[in-house]
TORLUM-899947 format. One line per 4 residues: number of its first residue (from 1); their letters; for each residue x, y, z of N, C-alpha, C. Coordinates in nm, 3 decimals, decimal comma, padded with zeros to 5 digits, always signed. Each point is the difference from the previous one (the first is absolute). Layout:
<pts>
NUM	a	X:Y:Z:X:Y:Z:X:Y:Z; ...
</pts>
This chain:
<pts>
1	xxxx	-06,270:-14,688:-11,398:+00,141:+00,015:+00,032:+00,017:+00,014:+00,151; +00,093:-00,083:+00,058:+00,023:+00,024:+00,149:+00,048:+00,112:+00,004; +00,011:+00,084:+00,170:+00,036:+00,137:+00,056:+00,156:+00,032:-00,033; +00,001:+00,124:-00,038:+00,131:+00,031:-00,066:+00,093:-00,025:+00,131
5	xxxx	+00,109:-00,065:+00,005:+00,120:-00,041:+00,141:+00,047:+00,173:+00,043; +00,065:+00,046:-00,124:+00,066:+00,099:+00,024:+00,036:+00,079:-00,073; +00,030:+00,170:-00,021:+00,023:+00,071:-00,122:+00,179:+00,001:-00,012; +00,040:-00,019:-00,124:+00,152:-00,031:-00,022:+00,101:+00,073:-00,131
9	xxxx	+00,071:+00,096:+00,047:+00,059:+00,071:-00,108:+00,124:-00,105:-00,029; -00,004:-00,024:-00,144:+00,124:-00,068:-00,060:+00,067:+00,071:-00,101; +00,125:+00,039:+00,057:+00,078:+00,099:-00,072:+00,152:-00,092:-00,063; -00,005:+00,005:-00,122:+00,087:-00,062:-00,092:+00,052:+00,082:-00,109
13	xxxx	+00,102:+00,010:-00,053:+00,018:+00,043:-00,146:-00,014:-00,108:-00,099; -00,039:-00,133:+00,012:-00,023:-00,091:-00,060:-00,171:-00,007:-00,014; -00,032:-00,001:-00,096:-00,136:+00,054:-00,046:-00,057:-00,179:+00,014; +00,086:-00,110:-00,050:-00,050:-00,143:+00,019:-00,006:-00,025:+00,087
17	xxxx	+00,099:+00,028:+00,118:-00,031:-00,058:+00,121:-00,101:+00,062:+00,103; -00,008:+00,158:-00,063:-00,127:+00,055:+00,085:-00,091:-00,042:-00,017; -00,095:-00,081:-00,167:-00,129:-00,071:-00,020:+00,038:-00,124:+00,038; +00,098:-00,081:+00,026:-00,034:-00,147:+00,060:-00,034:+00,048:+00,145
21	xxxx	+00,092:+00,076:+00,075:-00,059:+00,006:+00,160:-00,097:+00,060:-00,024; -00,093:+00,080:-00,041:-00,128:+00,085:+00,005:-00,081:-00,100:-00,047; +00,023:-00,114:-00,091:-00,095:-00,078:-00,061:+00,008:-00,134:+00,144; +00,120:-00,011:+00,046:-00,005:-00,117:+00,095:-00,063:+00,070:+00,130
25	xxxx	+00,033:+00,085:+00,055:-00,049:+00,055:+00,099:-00,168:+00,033:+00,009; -00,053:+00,030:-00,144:-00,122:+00,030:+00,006:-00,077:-00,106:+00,013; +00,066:-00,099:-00,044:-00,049:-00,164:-00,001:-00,025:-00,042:+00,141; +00,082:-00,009:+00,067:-00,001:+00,031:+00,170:-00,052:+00,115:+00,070
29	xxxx	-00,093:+00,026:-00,046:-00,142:+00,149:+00,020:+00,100:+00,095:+00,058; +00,147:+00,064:-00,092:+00,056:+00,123:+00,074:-00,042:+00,043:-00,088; -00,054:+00,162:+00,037:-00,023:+00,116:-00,117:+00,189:+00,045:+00,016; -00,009:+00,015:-00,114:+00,102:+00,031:-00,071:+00,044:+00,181:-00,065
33	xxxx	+00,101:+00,079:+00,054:+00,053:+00,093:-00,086:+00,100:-00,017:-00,060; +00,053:+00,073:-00,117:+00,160:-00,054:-00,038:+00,065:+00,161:-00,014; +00,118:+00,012:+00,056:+00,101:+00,106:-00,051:+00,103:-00,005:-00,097; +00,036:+00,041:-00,055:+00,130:-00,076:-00,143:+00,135:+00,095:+00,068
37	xxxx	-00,023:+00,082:+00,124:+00,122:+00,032:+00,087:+00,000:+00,084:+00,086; +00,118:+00,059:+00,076:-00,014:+00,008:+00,118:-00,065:+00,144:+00,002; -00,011:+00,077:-00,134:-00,038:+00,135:+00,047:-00,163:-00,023:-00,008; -00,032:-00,061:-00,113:-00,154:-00,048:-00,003:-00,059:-00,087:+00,110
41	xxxx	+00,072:-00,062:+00,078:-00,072:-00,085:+00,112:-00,014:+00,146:+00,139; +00,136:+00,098:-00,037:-00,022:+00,126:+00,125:-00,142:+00,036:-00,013; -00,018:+00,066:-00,134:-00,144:+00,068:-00,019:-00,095:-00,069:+00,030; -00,026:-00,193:-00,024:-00,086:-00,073:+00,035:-00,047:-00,011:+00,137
45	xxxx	+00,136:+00,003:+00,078:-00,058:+00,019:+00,116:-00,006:+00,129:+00,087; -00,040:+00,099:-00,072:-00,046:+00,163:+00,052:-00,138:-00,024:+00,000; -00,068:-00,110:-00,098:-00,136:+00,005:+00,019:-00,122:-00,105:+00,007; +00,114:-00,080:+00,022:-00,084:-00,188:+00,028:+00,139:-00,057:+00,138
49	xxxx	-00,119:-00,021:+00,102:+00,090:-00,090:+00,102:-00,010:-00,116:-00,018; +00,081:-00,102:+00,000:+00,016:-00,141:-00,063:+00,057:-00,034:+00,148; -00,012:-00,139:-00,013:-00,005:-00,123:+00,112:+00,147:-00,013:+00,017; +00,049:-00,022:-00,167:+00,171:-00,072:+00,020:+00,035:+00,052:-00,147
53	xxxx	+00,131:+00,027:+00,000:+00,048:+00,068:-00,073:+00,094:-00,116:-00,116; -00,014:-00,094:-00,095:+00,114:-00,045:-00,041:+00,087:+00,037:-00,125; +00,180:+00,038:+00,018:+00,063:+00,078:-00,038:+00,125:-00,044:-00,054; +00,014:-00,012:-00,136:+00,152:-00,006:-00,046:+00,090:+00,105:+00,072
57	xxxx	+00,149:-00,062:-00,052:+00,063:+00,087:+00,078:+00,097:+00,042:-00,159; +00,023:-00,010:-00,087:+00,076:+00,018:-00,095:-00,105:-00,014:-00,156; -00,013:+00,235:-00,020:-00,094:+00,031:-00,046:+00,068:+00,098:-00,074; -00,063:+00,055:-00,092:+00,062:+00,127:-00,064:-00,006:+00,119:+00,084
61	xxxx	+00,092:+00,109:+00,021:-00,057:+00,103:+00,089:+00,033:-00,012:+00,145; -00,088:+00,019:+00,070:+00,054:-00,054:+00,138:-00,094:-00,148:+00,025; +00,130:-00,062:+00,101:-00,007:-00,135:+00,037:-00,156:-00,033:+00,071; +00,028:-00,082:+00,039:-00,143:-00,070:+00,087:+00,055:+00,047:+00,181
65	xxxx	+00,146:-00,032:+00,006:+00,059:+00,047:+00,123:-00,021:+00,194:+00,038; +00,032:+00,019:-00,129:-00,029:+00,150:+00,000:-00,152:+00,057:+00,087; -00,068:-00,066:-00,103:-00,149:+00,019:+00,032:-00,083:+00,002:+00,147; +00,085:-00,086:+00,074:-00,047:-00,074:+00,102:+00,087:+00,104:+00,132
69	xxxx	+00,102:+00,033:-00,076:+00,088:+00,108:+00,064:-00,080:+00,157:+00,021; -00,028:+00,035:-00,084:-00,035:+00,128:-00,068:-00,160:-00,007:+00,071; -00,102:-00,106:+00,007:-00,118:+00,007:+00,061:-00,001:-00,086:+00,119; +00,066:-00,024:+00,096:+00,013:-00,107:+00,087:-00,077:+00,116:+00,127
73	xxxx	+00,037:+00,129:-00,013:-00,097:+00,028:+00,092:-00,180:+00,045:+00,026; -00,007:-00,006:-00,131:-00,157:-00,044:-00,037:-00,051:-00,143:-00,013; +00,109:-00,080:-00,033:-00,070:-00,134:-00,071:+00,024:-00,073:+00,120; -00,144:-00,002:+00,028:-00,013:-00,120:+00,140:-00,074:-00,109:-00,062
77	xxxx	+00,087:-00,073:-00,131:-00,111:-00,111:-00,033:+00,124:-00,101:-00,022; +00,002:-00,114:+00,020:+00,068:-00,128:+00,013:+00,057:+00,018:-00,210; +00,145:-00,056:+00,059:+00,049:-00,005:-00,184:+00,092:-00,154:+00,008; -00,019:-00,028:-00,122:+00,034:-00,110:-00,073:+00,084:+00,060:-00,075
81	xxxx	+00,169:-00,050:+00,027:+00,080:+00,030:-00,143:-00,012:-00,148:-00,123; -00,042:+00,022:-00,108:+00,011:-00,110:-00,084:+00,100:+00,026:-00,089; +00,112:-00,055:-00,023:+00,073:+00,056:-00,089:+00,123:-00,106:-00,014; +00,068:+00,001:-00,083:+00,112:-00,030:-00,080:+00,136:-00,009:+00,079
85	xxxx	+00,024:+00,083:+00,079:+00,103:+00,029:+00,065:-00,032:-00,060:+00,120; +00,073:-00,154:+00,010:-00,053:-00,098:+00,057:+00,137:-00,018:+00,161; +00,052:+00,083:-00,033:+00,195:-00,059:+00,155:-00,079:+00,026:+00,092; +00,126:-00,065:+00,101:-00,065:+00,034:+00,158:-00,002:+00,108:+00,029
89	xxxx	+00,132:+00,077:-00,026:+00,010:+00,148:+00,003:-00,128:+00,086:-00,050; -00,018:-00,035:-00,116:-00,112:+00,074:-00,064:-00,164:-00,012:+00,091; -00,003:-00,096:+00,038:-00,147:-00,028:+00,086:+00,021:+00,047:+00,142; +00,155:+00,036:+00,035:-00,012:+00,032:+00,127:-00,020:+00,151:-00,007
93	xxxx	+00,042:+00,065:-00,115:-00,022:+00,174:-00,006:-00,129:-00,020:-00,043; -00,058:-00,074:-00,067:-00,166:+00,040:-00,036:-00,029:-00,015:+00,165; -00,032:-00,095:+00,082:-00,039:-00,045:+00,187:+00,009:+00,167:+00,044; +00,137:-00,019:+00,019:+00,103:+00,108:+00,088:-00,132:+00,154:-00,069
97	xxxx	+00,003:+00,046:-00,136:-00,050:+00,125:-00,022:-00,179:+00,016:+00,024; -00,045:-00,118:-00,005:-00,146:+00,015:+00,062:-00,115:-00,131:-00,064; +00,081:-00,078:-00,084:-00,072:-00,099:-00,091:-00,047:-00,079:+00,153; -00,122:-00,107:-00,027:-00,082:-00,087:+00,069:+00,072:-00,144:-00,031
101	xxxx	+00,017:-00,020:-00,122:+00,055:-00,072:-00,029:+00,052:-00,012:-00,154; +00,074:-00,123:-00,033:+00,054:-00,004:-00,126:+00,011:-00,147:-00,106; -00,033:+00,034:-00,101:-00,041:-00,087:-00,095:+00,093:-00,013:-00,150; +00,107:-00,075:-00,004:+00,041:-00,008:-00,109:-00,023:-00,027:-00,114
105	xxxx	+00,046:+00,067:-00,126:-00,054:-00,063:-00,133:+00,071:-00,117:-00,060; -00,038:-00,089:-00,080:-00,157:-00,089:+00,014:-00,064:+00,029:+00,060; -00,126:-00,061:+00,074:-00,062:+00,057:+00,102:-00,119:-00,115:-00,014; -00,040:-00,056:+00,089:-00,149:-00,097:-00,023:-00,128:+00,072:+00,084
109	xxxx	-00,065:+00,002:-00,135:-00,107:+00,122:+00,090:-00,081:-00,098:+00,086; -00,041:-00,115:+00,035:-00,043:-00,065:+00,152:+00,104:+00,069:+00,100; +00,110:+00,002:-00,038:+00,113:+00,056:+00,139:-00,056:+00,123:+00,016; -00,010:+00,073:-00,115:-00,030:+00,188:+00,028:-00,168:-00,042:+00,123
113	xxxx	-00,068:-00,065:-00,083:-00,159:+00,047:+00,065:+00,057:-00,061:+00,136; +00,069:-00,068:+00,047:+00,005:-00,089:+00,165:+00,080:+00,153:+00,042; +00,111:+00,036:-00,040:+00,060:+00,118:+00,060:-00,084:+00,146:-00,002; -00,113:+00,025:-00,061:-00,027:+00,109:-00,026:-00,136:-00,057:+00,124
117	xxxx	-00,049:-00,150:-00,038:-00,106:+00,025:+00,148:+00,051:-00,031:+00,165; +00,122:-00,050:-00,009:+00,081:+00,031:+00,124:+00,021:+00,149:+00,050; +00,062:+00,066:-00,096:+00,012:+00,143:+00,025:-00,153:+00,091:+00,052; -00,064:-00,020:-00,070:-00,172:+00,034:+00,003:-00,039:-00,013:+00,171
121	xxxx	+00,005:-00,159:-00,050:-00,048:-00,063:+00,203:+00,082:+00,096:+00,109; +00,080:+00,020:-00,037:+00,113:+00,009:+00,149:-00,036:+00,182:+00,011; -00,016:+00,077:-00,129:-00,023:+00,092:-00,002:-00,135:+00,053:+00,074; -00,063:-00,068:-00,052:-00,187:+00,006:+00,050:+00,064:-00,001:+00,124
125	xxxx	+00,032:-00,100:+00,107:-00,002:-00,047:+00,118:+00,042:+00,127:+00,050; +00,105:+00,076:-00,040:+00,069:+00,098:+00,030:-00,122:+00,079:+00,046; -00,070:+00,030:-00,113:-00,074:+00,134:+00,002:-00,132:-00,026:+00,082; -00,040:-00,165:+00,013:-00,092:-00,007:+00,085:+00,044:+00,089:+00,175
129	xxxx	+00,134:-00,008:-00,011:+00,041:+00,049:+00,129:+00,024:+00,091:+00,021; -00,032:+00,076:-00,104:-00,006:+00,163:-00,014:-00,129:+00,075:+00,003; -00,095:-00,120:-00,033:-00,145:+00,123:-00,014:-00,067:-00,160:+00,072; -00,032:+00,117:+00,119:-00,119:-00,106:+00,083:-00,126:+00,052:-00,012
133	xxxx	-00,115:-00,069:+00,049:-00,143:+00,035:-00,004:-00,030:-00,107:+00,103; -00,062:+00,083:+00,115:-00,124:-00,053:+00,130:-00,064:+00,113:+00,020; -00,135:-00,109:+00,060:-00,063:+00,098:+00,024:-00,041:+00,099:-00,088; -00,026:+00,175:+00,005:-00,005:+00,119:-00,083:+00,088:+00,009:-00,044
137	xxxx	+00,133:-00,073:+00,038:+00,129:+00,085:-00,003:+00,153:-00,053:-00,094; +00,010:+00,068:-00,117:+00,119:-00,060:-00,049:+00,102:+00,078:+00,039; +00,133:-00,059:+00,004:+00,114:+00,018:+00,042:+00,042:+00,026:-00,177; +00,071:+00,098:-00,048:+00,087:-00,025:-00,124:+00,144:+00,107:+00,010
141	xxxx	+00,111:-00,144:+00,069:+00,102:+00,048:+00,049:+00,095:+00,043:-00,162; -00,045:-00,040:-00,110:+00,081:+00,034:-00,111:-00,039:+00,168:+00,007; -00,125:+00,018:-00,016:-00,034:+00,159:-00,020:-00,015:+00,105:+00,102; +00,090:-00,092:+00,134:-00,014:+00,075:+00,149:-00,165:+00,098:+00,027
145	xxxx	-00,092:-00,094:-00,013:-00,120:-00,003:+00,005:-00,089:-00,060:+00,114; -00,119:+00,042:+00,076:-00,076:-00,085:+00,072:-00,168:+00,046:-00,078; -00,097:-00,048:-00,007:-00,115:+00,004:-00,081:-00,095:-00,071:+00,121; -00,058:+00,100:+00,089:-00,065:-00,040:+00,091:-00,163:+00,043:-00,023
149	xxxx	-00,104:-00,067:-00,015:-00,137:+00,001:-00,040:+00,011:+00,174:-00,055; +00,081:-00,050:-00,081:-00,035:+00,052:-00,120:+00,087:+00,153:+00,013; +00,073:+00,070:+00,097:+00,105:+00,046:+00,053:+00,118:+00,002:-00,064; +00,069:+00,050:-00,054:+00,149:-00,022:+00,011:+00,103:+00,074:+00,050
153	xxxx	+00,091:-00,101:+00,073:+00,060:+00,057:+00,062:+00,209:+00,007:-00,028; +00,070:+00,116:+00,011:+00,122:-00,046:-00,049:+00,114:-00,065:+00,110; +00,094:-00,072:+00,001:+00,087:-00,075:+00,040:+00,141:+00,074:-00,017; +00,054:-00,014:+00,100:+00,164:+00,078:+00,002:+00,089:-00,191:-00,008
157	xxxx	+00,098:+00,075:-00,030:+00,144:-00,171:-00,024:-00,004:-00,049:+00,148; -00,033:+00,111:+00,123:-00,012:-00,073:+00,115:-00,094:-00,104:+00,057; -00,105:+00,044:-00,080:-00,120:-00,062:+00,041:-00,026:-00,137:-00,099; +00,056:+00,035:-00,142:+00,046:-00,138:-00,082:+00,035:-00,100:+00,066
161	xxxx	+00,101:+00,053:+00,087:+00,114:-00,088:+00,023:-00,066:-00,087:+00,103; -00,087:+00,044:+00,095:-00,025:-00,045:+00,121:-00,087:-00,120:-00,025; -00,088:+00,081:-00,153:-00,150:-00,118:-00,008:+00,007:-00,111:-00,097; +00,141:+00,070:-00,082:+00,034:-00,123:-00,078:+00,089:-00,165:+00,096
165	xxxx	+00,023:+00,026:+00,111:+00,084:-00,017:+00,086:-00,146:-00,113:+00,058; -00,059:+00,035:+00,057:-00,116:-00,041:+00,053:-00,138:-00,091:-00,067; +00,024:+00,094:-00,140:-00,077:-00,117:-00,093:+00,049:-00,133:-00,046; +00,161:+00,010:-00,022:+00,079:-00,109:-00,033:-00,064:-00,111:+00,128
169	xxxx	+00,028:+00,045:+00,085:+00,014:-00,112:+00,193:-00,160:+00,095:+00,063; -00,122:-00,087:-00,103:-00,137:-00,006:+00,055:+00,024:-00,058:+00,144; -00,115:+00,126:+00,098:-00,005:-00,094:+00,129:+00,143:-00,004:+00,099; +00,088:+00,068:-00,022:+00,143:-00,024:+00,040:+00,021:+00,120:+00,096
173	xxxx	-00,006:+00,050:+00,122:+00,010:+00,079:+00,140:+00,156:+00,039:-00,062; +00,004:+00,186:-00,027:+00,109:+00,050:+00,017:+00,012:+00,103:+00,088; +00,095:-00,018:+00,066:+00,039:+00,061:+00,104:+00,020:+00,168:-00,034; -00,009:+00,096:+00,090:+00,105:+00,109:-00,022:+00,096:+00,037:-00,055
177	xxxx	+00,090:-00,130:+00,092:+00,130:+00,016:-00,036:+00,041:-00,071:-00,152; -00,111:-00,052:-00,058:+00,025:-00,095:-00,110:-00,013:+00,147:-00,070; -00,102:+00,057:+00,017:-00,040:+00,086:-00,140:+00,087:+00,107:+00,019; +00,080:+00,086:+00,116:+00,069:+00,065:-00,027:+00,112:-00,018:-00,070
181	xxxx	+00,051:-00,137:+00,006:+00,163:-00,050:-00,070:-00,054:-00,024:-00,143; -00,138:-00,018:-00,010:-00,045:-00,042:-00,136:+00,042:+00,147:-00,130; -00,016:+00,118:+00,114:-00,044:+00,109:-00,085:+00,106:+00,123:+00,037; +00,122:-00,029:+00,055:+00,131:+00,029:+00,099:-00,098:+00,124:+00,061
185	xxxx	-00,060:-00,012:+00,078:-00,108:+00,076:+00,091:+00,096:-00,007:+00,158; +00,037:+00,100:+00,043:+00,086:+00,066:+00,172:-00,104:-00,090:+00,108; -00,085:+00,111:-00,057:-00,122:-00,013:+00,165:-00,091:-00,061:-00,062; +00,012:-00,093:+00,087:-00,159:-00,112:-00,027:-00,109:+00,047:+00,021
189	xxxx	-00,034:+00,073:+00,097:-00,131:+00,124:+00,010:-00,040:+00,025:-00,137; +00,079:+00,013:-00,069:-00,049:+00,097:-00,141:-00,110:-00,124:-00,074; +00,060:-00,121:-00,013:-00,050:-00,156:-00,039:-00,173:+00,052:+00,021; -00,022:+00,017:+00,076:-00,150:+00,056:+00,050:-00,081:+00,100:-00,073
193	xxxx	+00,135:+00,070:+00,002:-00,109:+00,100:-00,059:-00,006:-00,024:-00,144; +00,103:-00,097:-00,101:+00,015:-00,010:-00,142:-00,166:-00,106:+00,009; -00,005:-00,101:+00,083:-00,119:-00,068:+00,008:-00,150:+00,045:+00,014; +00,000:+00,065:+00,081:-00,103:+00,130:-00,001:+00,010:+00,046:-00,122
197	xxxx	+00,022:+00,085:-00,011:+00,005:+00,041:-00,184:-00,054:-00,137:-00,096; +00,058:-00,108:+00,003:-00,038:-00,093:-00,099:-00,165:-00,034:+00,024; -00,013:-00,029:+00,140:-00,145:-00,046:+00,087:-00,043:+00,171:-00,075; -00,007:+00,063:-00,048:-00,102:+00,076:-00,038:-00,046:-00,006:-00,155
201	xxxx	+00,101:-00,073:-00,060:-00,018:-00,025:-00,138:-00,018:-00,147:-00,073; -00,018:-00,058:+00,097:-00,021:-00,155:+00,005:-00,150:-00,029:+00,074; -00,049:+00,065:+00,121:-00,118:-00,105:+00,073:-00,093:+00,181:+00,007; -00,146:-00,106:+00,012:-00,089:+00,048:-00,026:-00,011:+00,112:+00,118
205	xxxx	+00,002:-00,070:+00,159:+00,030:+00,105:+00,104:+00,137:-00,050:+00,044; +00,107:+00,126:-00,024:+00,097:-00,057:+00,039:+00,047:+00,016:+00,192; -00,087:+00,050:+00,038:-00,008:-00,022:+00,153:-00,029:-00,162:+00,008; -00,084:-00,085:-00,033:-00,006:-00,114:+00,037:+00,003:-00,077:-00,142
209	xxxx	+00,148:-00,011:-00,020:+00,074:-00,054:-00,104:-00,039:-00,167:-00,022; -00,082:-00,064:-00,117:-00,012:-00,139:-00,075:+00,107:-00,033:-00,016; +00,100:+00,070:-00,075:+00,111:-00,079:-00,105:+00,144:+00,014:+00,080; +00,049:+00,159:-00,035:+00,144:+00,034:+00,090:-00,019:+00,018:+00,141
213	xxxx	+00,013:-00,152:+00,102:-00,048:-00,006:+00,131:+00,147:-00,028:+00,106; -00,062:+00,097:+00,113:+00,143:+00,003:+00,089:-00,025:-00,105:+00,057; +00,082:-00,100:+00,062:+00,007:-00,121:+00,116:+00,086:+00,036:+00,132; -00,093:+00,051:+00,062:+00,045:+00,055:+00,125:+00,143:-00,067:+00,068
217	xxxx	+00,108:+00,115:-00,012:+00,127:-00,101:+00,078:+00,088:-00,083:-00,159; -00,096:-00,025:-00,088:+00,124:-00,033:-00,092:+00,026:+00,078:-00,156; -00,103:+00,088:-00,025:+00,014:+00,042:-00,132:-00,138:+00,045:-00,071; +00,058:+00,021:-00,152:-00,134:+00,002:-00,078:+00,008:-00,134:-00,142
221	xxxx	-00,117:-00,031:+00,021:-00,066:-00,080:-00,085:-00,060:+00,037:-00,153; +00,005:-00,043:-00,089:-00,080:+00,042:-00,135:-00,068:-00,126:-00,021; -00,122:-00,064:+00,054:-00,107:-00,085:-00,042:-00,095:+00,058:-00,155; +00,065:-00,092:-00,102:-00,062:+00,019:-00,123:-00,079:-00,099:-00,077
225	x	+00,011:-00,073:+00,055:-00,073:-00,142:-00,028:-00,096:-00,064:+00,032
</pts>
């Protein structure tokens, strides 16, 4: 059997349409969970993190909108509304409340697997840009983390901000004045000392800095590549 793609909760009150997508999806190497609603998919995900979430919206109990409402500040996983309630209106409150995207019933499951590995790709890409690794040293800006030979070290939203900023634009000279407007920072002096701090949790001697490097006269550099 090829490598499982991805783990996938499918929450339906329709018990047929949860075994055709669990039977089509598994066919297309997704491991597969199923919920039969929105309070059973809550508990599902208290103790399995899943890739992508796909979700009726018109269920016994509370809705699929509900659900997504009620856990939107835990559930950092991409959702699929599949459902019945097909208007523009209706797909723009599923968008608008936190859905990835939306899938009306009928439904052709080639369309679901192209939308569910679109969603996947773009997601990955995301997170590639969230957790770096050179060198000893990973960057993991989701868990405001640095993991330096074997070290770890913690990250403030300031220091997020600066390296997520820098990893995006590899190789790219920012100024002072860039990183203070970056981070609404007064005195650019300070820019120094937030860098210092990072140069101690990033390079091996951070007196003579590899990676976070100053360019005399124009800035600092993050060479990661």
């Amino acid at each position: 059997m090829d490598k499982i793609v991805a783990h996938i909760l499918m929450v339906d009150d329709d018990e047929g349409i949860r075994s055709l997508v669990k039977k089509y999806l598994n066919e297309n190497n997704f491991l597969v969970t199923t919920a039969r609603n929105a309070e059973d998919a809550t508990e599902k995900i208290k103790i399995i993190k899943f890739d992508m979430i796909i979700l009726d919206i018109m269920m016994p109990g509370k809705s699929g909108l509900q659900f997504i409402q009620e856990n939107k500040d835990k559930l950092h996983t991409p959702v699929i509304l599949l459902t019945a309630k097909g208007s523009a209106d209706e797909r723009v409150e599923g968008l608008e409340i936190g859905a990835d995207d939306y899938l009306p019933k009928p439904f052709e499951p080639k369309e679901l697997i192209l939308r569910i590995k679109n969603i996947l790709k773009k997601t990955k890409e995301i997170n590639l840009k969230k957790i770096v690794n050179f060198s000893n040293v990973q960057i993991d800006l989701n868990k405001l983390i640095i993991f330096n030979n074997k070290k770890e070290f913690k990250i403030n939203n300031t220091e997020k901000t600066i390296l997520e900023k820098m990893i995006n634009n590899p190789g790219k000279t920012f100024s002072r004045e860039d990183i203070s407007k970056l981070i609404n920072l007064d005195k650019e002096r300070s820019v120094d000392v937030i860098i210092t701090r990072l140069r101690k949790k990033i390079e091996t001697d951070p007196k003579n800095p590899k990676f976070l490097q100053t360019l005399r006269g124009s800035g600092y550099v993050l060479w990661i590549e």
